[in-house]
C-alpha positions, 0 to 999 in steps of 0.5 A: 500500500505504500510507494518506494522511496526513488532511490530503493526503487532504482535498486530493486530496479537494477536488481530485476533486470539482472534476471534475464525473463525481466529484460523480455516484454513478452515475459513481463507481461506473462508474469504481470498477468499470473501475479494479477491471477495470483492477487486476485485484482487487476494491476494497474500498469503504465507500460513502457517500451523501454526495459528499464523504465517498463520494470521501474513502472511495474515495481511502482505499481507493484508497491502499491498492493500488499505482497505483489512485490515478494509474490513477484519475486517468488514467482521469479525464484521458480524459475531462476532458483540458484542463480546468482542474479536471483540470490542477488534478486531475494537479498535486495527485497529483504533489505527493502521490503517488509515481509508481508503479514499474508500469503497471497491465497490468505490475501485473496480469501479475505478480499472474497469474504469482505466483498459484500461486508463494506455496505452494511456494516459500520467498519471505520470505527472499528478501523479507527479503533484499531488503527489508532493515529498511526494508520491512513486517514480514510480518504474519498477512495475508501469510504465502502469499501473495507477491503481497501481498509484491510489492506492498509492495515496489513501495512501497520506494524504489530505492537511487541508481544501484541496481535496483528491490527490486520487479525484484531480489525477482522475480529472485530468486524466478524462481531458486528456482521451474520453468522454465515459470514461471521463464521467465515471471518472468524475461521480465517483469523483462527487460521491466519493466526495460527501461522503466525503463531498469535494466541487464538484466545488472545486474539479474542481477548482484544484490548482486555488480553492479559500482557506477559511481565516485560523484560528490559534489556538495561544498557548503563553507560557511566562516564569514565573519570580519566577519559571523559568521552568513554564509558564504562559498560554494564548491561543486564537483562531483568524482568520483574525481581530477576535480574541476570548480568551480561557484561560489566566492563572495567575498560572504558570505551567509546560510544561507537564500540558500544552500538557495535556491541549491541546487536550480541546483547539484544541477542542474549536477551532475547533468549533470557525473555520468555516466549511473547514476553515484550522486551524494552531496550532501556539505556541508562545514560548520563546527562550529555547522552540522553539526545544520542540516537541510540535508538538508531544504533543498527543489529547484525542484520541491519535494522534500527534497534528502535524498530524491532524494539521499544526504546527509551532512555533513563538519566544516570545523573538522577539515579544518583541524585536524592534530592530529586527522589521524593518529586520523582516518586509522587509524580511516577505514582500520578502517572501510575493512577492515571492509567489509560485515561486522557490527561491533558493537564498532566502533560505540559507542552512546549512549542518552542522549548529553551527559550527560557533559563533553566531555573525559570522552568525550574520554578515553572513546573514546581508550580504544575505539580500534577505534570507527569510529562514534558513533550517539546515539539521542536528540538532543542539542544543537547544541553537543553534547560527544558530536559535538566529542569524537567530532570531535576523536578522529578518528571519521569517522562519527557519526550523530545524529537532530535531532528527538525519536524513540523510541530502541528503535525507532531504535536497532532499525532502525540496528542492524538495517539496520547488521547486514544491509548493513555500516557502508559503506552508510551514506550510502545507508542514511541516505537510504533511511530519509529516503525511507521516512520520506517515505511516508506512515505508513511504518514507518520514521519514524527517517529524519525529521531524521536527520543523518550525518557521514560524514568521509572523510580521503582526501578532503581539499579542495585550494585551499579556503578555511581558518578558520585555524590548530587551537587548541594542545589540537586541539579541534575545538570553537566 
């Protein structure tokens, strides 16, 4: 349902062409017209004489019906499987394309049984509802037409530990139609699940499912006293009272030896995890880290931390400061009976934050004693006073974007997702926005560069290295 960026086209372009059947227009068209039998819908292609611009049209077209383009490749590895081109071929699309959710007899199943649906049953709530504010507005195209709806969804990404929005919209939707059709609906999501290997019960369950105990993998970097741009390392992985530690280096090192070392560490941490227990990759950073993009640090197989994972960050420098402790409890226990309930006076917005010294926000959230969460919506700097006296007033959340972004949109979209889900979901919130922001021309850019300190006191580390003693005032600042 989404367009490839130009330069990920020009790519899988290239690597199509290398397959000798995709420089024949006569095998072309043969393979456009099994993927159209195969998706079960006509592909609406602008054709050229051209090779090379006729192949970049069909991959446009493609990206534009979930699946077509790995049924494509599929069909193309029947016929050149061992080739170097086709190994060339499948490595490109793994890179640049996300496994789709179905199966293309999957796919054209549910377009059958949702054929008659869109007319009589009123889905766009249930769409909304499940789509929350990261999915596509329902423009004049799909207005009656839920397959069009479905499929979008499919694009949407699963939340950790959580079911598909795609099998959670289906479930829905067979409440509200006949039982003949009911029925059908119902034996496709058991289906369908089942090969994904999501509970069926779960499913069913919704909203109400009981979450699996999250586990955290905890990156701690503490600033090492000689050489002030290495870290001393530790790392450990903890759900509920257990705790097991991975590593706890003596030797400093920099930034970069640490992002390169984390792709072992999600590693062993994913094996610790129970089976569909959520896992977050927290890092405990001092005060001049806490804008790092380490939500960007890359895995062994290329991708973003902080797209397979929830991430957030936590301040070393407020672990170690008990002046800070007290505020920080009361407003963690706010946030706590807050729940999943709207809250607007328990965030406080800042549309052009640091515009201010440090001790006038100081003084400004002592007075907002009922703010939980600070969110600016313009970046700030590194040394930002808005995050220090946030910090030093015992805010537990504060969510701030790295890189310049249109502030109504950003401030629409956190507003929206904050009103459907609660203040609670943030962490996963924050990672599904980095997810959309992945899909190419997905509607939610605000995801890129997005960093969330999310600061919980009744997890404090035990046994782990400290900076030393608060300064007099408490500030938590360089």
């Amino acid at each position: 349902m989404r367009s490839l960026p130009s330069e990920d086209r020009q790519e899988l372009v290239q690597a199509l062409l290398e397959i000798p059947d995709m420089r024949q227009a006569l095998a072309r068209s043969r393979y456009l017209a099994a993927l159209e039998q195969v998706l079960g819908t006509e592909i609406e292609v602008v054709r050229h004489k051209d090779d090379r611009w006729d192949v970049w049209e069909i991959v446009q077209a493609c990206a534009t019906y979930p699946g077509a383009l790995w049924a494509l490749v599929s069909m193309l590895e029947d016929f050149h499987a061992g080739s170097a081109a086709m190994g060339r071929l499948r490595a490109v699309a793994s890179l640049l394309l996300p496994e789709p959710l179905l199966q293309p007899p999957e796919r054209a199943d549910l377009r059958r049984v949702l054929a008659d649906v869109g007319a009589t049953v009123p889905w766009a709530d249930l769409y909304h509802d499940v789509a929350g504010p990261i999915g596509d507005p329902l423009g004049p195209s799909v207005p009656g037409n839920v397959w069009k709806a479905a499929a979008g969804l499919e694009d949407l990404v699963t939340p950790a530990g959580g079911v598909p929005p795609l099998i959670a919209f289906v479930d829905r939707l067979a409440a509200r139609v006949d039982p003949p059709r009911r029925e059908e609906l119902l034996d496709w999501n058991s289906r369908v699940a089942r090969r994904l290997g999501v509970d069926a019960a779960v499913v069913h369950q919704g909203a109400d499912r009981t979450v699996p105990d999250r586990c955290y993998l905890v990156v701690e970097m503490v600033p090492d006293g000689m050489e002030p741009d290495r870290y001393l390392l530790s790392a450990w992985f903890e759900r509920s009272a257990q705790r097991i530690t991975l590593v706890h280096k003596d030797t400093p090192s920099l930034a970069i030896e640490v992002a390169a070392g984390l792709d072992e560490l999600v590693s062993v941490a994913s094996r610790f995890a129970p089976d569909k227990a959520p896992l977050t990759v927290e890092f405990i950073l001092p005060r001049r880290l806490l804008s790092e993009p380490v939500d960007l640090w890359q895995l062994g197989d290329r991708s973003r931390v902080g797209v397979r994972y929830p991430v957030v960050v936590r301040s070393l420098d407020r672990l170690r400061n008990e002046w800070a402790l007290v505020e920080w409890r009361r407003r963690w226990r706010l946030l706590q009976q807050i729940g999943d309930r709207p809250a607007p006076g328990a965030i406080w917005w800042l549309r052009e934050p640091d515009q201010l010294p440090t001790a006038l926000y100081r003084a400004r959230l002592a007075a907002l004693e009922e703010v939980v969460c600070v969110v600016c919506e313009r970046p700030g700097p590194e040394d930002s006073s808005v995050v220090t006296a946030a910090l030093t007033n015992g805010v537990p959340v504060i969510l701030w974007p790295r890189e310049p972004v249109d502030a109504d949109t950003f401030a629409a979209t956190v507003r929206g997702a904050l009103d459907h889900e609660g203040l609670r979901t943030l962490p996963d919130l924050a990672h599904r926005l980095r997810r959309a922001a992945e899909i190419p021309n997905g509607s939610a850019r605000v995801g890129r560069g997005l960093t969330l300190l999310w600061d919980d006191p009744d997890r404090l580390p035990s046994g782990s290295r400290r900076l030393g003693p608060p300064d007099a005032k408490g500030d938590i600042d360089e």
